[in-house]
N, C-alpha and C positions, 0 to 999 in steps of 0.2 A: 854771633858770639859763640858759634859751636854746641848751642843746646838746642833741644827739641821740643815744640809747642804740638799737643794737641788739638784739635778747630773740632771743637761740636756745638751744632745749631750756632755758628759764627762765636763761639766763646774761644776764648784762647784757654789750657789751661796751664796752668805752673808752669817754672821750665824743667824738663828733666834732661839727664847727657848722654839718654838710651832709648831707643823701642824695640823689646825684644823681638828679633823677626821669628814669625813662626806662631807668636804667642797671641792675636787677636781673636775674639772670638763674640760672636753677635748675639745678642738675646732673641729668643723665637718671638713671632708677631710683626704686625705695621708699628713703624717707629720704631724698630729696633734699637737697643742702646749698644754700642759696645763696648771691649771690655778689652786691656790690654798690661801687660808686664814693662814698667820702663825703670829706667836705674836712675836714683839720684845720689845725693849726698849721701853714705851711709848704707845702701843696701840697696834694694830693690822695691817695687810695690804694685798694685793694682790699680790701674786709670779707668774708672769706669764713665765715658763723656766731661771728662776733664775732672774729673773729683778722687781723688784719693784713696786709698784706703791703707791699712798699716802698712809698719818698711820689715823688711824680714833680710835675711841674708841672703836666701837664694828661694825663687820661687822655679817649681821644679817643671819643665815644660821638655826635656827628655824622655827618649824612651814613651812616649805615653803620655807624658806629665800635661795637663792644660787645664785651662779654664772652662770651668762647665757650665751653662745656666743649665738649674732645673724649671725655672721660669720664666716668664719674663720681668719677674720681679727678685729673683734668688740665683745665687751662683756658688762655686764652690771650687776650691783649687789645695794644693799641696803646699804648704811652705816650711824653710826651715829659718830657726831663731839658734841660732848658739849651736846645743848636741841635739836639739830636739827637734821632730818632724811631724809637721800639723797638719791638721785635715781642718781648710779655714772656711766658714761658711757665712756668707755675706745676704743683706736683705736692700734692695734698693728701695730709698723714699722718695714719693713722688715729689 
């Protein structure tokens, strides 16, 4: 159908109609989770093992721009909404 599923631990997630290349990036540790940029309806967002997180308009993975874990439980990335440019910090639940 032209869109792209996610597969973590055999879960399928949502469909999106993007995976930004360039833009994965894996949390430190056994069992790592990863963590990816895909486009849907409306803007873009963060796939972290099939789970979502907000849609923003462009999440910035130029020049430098990416997804950072500071743990293996926390990550951190650039986003922009409208005029403004966020510094977006996220907490993963077990």
């Amino acid at each position: 159908d032209g869109m792209w599923y996610l597969v973590a631990d055999g879960r399928e997630s949502q469909a999106c109609t993007s995976v930004l290349a360039g833009s994965i990036a894996f949390a430190p540790g056994k069992g790592a989770v990863a963590a990816c940029v895909v486009g849907i309806a409306g803007g873009v967002s963060v796939d972290v093992d099939g789970s979502r997180g907000p849609v923003y308009d462009v999440i910035l993975t130029r020049k430098g721009g990416k997804i950072v874990f500071d743990s293996a439980s926390a990550f951190h990335y650039l986003a922009v909404r409208g005029s403004d440019v966020l510094m977006v910090s996220e907490k993963l639940t077990p």
